[in-house]
C-alpha positions in Angstrom: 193.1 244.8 152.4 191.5 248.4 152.5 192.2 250.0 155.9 189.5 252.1 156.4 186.2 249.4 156.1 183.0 250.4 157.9 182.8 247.9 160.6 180.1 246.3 161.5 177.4 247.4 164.0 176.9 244.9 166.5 178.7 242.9 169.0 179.8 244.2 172.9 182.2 246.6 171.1 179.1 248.7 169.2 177.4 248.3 172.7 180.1 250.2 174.2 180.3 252.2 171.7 176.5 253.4 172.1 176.4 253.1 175.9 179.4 256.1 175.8 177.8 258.0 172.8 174.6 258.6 175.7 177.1 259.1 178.5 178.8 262.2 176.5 175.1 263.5 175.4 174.5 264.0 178.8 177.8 265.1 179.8 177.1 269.0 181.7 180.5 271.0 180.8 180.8 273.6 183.7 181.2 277.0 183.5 184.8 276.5 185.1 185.9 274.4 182.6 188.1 276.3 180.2 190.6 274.4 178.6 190.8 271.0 176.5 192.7 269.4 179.5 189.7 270.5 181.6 187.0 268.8 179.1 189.6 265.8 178.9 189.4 265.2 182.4 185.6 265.9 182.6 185.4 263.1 180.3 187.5 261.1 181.3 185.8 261.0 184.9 182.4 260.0 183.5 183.8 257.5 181.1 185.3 255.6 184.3 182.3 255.7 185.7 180.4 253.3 183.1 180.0 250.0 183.2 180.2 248.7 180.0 178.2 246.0 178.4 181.6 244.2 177.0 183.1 244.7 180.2 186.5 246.5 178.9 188.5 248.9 180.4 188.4 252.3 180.3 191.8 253.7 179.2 193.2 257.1 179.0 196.7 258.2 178.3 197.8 258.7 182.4 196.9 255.6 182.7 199.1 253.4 185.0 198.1 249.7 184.8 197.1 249.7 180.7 198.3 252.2 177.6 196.3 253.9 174.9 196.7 251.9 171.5 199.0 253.7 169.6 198.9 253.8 165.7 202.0 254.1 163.5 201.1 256.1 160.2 203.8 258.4 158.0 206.6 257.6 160.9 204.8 258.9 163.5 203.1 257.4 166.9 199.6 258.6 167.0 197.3 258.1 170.2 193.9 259.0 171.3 193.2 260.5 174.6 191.4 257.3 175.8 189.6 254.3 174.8 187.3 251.4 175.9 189.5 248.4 175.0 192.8 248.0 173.4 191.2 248.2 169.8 187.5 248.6 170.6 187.0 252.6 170.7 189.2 255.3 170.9 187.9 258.8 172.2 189.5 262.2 171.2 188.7 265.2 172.6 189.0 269.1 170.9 188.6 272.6 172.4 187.7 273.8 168.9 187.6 277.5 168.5 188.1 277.7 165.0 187.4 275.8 161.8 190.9 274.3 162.1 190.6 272.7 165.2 187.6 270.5 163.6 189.5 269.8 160.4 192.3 268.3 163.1 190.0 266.1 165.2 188.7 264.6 162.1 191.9 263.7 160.6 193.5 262.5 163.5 189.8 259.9 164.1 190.7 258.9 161.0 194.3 257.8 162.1 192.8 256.2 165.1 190.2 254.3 162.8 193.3 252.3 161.4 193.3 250.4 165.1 190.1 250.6 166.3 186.8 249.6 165.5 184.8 252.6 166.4 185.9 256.3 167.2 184.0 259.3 169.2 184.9 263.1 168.4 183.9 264.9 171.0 184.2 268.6 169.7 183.8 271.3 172.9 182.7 274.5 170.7 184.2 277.3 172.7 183.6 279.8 170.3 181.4 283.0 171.5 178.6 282.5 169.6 179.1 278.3 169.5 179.1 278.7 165.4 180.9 275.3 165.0 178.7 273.6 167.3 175.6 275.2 165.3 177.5 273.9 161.7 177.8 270.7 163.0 174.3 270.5 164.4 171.7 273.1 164.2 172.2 274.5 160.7 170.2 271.5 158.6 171.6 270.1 155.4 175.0 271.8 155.0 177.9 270.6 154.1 179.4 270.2 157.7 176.2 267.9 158.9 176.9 265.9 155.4 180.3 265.3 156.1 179.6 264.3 159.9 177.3 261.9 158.6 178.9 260.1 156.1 181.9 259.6 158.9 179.3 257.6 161.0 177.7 256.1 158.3 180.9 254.4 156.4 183.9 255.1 158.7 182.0 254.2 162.1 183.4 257.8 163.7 181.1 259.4 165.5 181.8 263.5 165.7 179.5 265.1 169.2 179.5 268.4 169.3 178.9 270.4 172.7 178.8 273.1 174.3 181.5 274.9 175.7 182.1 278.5 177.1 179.5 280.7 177.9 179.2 283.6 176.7 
């Protein structure tokens, strides 16, 4: 069995996965928020504010009642910051102010891929001049955009870029 199959796109789980993909498009990051913890939290708050079509749970790691799905891979417990389900879709979140900040959220969505069905990137670009958020988004056909692509396209993980700092 191959471990990384593109899942399929339909069911409650893709529906979840599309009605959060919105939610974080129109997510406004505030000027006070500075840190990863703070765009965690930010996140977190309007994720438990959804209703989702499947009806999961919202999870995040501080949560009480329900834990974050945890994946085992090279003798090491990975977890994402929250998820909708136990296996549904996990959600990590990155403060990225360099290249290799990026190059981390990717690897570690495609740990999270092993357990769940879909996974969001949410990559907070909190660079002065919000050049990783332009790579990943404004720049056209580069290489950046072709890899983002072919991660949603055959590995169902979704990268979002936004907007952090201001300048």
């Amino acid at each position: 069995m191959r471990s990384l199959m593109p899942g399929r796109r339909s069911g409650k789980s893709w529906e979840d996965c599309e009605h959060a993909i919105k939610a974080i498009y129109r997510l406004n990051i505030k000027k006070t928020d500075r840190t990863e913890k703070h765009f965690e939290n930010r996140i977190a708050a309007l994720m438990e504010m959804q209703d989702f079509p499947s009806g999961e749970r919202f999870i995040d790691q501080r949560s009480i009642h329900d834990v974050v799905t945890r994946i085992t891979l090279f003798s090491s417990d990975h977890r994402p910051d929250m998820s909708i389900g136990k296996d549904g879709i996990a959600i990590e979140v990155k403060a990225a102010d360099h290249g290799n900040k990026v190059k981390q959220a990717i690897s570690q969505a495609l740990f999270y891929r092993i357990g769940y069905r879909f996974v969001i990137v949410v990559i907070v670009d909190i660079t002065d001049d919000w050049g990783i958020y332009a790579c990943l988004r404004e720049r056209g056909n580069t290489k950046e955009v072709q890899i983002v692509d072919d991660l949603e396209e055959h590995l169902n993980i979704f990268v979002i870029p936004i907007r952090g700092l201001w300048a």
